[in-house]
N, C-alpha and C positions, 0 to 999 in steps of 0.2 A: 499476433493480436492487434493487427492495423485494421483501419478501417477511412474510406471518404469522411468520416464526420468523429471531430473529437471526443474522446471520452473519459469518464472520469471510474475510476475505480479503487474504491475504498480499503484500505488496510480494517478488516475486521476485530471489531471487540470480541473478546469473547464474555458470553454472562454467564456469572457464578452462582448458586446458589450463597445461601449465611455460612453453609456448613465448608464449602470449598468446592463443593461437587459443580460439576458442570450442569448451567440450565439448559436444558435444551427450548424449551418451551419460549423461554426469552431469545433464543436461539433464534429460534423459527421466525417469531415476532419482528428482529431487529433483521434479520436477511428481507423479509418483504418489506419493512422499513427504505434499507436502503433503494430495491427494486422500484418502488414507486416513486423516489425520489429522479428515477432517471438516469441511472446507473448506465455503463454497458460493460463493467465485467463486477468481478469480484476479487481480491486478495485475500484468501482466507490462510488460518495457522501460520500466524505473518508476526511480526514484534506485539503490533498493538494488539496482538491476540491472547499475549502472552505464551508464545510457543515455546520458550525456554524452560518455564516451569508445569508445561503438561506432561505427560508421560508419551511413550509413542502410540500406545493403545488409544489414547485419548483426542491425539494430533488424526490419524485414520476416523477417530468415530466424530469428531467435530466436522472434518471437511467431507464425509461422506454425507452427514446430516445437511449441512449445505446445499451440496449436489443434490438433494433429494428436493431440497425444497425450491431450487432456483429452478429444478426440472429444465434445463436448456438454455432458459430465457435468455441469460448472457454467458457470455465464457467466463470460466474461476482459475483463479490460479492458486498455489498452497506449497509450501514449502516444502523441500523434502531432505536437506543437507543438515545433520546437524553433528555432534563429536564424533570422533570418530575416522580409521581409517576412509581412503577413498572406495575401497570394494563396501564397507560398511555403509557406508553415505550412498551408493549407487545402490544401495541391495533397500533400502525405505526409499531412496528415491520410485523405484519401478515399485513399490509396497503404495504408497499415495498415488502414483500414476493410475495404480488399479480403485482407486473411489470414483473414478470417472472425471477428473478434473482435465481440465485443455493443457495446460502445461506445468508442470515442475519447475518450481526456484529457486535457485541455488544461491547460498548464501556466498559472495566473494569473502567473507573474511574466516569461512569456515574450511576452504578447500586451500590454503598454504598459512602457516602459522606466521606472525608478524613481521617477524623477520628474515623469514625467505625470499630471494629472490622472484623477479616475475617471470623468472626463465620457471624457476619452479613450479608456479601458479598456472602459468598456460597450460605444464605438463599433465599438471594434475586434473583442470578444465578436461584437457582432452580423453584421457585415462575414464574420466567418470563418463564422459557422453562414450565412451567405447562401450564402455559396463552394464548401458542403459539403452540399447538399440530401440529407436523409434518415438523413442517418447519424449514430445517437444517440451523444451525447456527455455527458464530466462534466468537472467540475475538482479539482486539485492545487494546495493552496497548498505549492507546493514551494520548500524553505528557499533552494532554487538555481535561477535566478541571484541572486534577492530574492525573500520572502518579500511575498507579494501576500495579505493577508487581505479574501475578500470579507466583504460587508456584508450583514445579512440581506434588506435591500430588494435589492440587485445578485441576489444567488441569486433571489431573489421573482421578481424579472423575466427572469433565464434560464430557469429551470425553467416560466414560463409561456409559451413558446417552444413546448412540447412535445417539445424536444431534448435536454432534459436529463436525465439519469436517475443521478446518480451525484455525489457530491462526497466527498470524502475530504479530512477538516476538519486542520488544522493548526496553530488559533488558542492550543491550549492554556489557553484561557479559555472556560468551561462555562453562564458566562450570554452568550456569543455562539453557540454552541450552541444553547440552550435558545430565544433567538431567533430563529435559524435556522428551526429545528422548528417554531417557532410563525405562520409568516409562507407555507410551504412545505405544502403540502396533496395536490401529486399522488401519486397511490398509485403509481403509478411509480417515484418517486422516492426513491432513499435515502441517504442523510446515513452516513457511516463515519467513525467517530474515530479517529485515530493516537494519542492522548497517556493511555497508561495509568495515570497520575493519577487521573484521574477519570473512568477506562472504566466504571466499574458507576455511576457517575451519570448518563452519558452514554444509554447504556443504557435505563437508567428512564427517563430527562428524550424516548426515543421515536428515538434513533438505531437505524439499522436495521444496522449491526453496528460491527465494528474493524477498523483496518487497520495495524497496527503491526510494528515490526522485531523486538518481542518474539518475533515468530510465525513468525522468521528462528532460534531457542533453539528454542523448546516450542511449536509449532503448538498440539498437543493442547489445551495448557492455556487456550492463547485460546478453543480452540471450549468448553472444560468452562465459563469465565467467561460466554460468549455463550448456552450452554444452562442455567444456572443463576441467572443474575445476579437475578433476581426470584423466589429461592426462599427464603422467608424462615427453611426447617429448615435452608438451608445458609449462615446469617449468619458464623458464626465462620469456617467456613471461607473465603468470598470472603472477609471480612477480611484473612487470613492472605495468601492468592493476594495480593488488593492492597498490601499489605504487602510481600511478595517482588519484587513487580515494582518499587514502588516504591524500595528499598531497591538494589535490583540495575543501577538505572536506569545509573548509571556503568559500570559494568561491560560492556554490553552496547551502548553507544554510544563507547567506547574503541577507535580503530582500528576502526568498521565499515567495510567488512563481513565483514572479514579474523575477527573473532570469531565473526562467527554462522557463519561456514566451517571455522573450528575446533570450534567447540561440534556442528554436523553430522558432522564426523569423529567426535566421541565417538561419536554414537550409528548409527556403523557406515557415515557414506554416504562412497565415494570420493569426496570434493571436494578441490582443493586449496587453498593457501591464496592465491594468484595472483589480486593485483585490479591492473585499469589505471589505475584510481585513488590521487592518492598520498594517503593516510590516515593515513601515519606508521608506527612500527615496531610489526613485534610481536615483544615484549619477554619474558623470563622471567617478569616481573611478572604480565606481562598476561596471560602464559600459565596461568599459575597462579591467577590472578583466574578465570579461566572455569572451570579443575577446582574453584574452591570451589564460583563457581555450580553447576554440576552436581551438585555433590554434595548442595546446598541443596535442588537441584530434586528430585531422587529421593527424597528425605526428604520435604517435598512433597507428591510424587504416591505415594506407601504412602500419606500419611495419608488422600487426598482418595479414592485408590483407584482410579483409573480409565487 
């Protein structure tokens, strides 16, 4: 999932109905949502999805509905690793494969338990793409159940598999990054940073986009950092964008995802605020933390203009 031109691709909400049921309807609403905003892929049945507390009938019906509506337009990717032995995880891995999504992603902290070795973890890596003929995959160091940081030699050797096309980094540390990239060479292949920290380093340092919760706020603003970040007329202002983001960082991981479902109502979509997840309250405080953001973010985007 490379390409000449950076992209930004969103970790998908999913919307609830009051009752718990899944919206589709808001579904559809917030996939063109992101689309318009200038997307060029998708991460669908992903954490921010809350893909822990759906069912697996529900994980299949979510990202097929997707698939349906994105019709081609960018590539999706969707999870497919979750308890479970390895033949287990392989057998819904190639079960999601069939909604027509581009690649499967595997959770790293789902495929060796925490304290296994990484002799065990590769085994297991490989074990699952044996199980799973043909069907391109990436990984997630996803912070749940544990936080699994690969190594730039572990990625060296998936990605030369030929199965691998996709990782979306979590390490929050820029010179495991920067080794990453340096180790990893198929043009296939592309590396997406979550930690906008050091998104516009990441960037230059040869990641091929972002994939963060920020883009659960302001999609826009991610795709304007992704098509700008090496414009040296527009220094002050990515300053400023990284600034913002940085600064706002609390704010916007406060009760997720219940905020970035707030912050989408501001700007006009029916979502509610209904997660299955418990994330804790949303509070006056908190409430009013999001209308500063916004109000920050609009200020913002006059100056940047777009």
């Amino acid at each position: 999932m490379n390409n000449s031109k950076k992209g930004f691709i969103p970790v998908m909400l999913t919307p609830f109905n009051n009752d718990g049921s899944i919206d589709y309807k808001t579904l559809t609403a917030l996939t063109e949502l992101y689309l318009k905003s200038g997307v060029t892929g998708l991460f669908a049945n992903c954490l921010s999805s809350e893909m822990f507390e759906l069912s697996d009938a529900e994980r299949l019906q979510l990202t097929k509905h997707v698939v349906d509506v994105v019709a081609g337009q960018v590539p999706i990717v969707a999870t497919g690793t979750f308890e479970g032995t390895i033949q287990q995880q392989a057998d819904f891995t190639n079960k999601i494969y069939g909604t027509g999504i581009d690649a499967v992603i595997l959770i790293s902290g789902l495929l060796a338990k925490e304290n296994d070795s990484d002799a065990v973890f590769v085994d297991n890596v490989h074990q699952l793409l044996n199980l799973t003929p043909g069907v391109p995959t990436g990984f997630y160091e996803c912070p749940v159940p544990y936080k699994r940081v690969l190594t730039a030699s572990q990625l060296e050797d998936f990605v030369n598999t030929g199965r691998v096309i996709y990782h979306k980094d979590t390490s929050l540390d820029i010179n495991q990054i920067k080794a990453k990239l340096s180790v990893v060479k198929n043009p296939d292949f592309g590396l997406y940073d979550a930690y906008m920290v050091h998104a516009i380093e990441s960037l230059k340092a040869g990641s091929a986009g972002l994939s963060c919760i920020q883009g659960n706020f302001f999609p826009e603003l991610i795709v304007w950092i992704c098509d700008n970040y090496n414009d040296a007329s527009k220094a002050e202002e990515l300053a400023a964008v990284q600034q913002f983001l940085e600064s706002n960082m609390g704010v916007m991981h406060d009760v997720y995802p219940i905020v970035a479902k707030y912050a989408l109502q501001k700007r006009g979509l029916s979502i509610s605020n209904f997660t299955r997840r418990e994330v804790g309250n949303f509070t006056p405080i908190v409430k009013n933390a999001v209308d500063q953001l916004q109000n920050e973010y609009d200020i913002l985007q006059n100056e940047l203009s777009f």
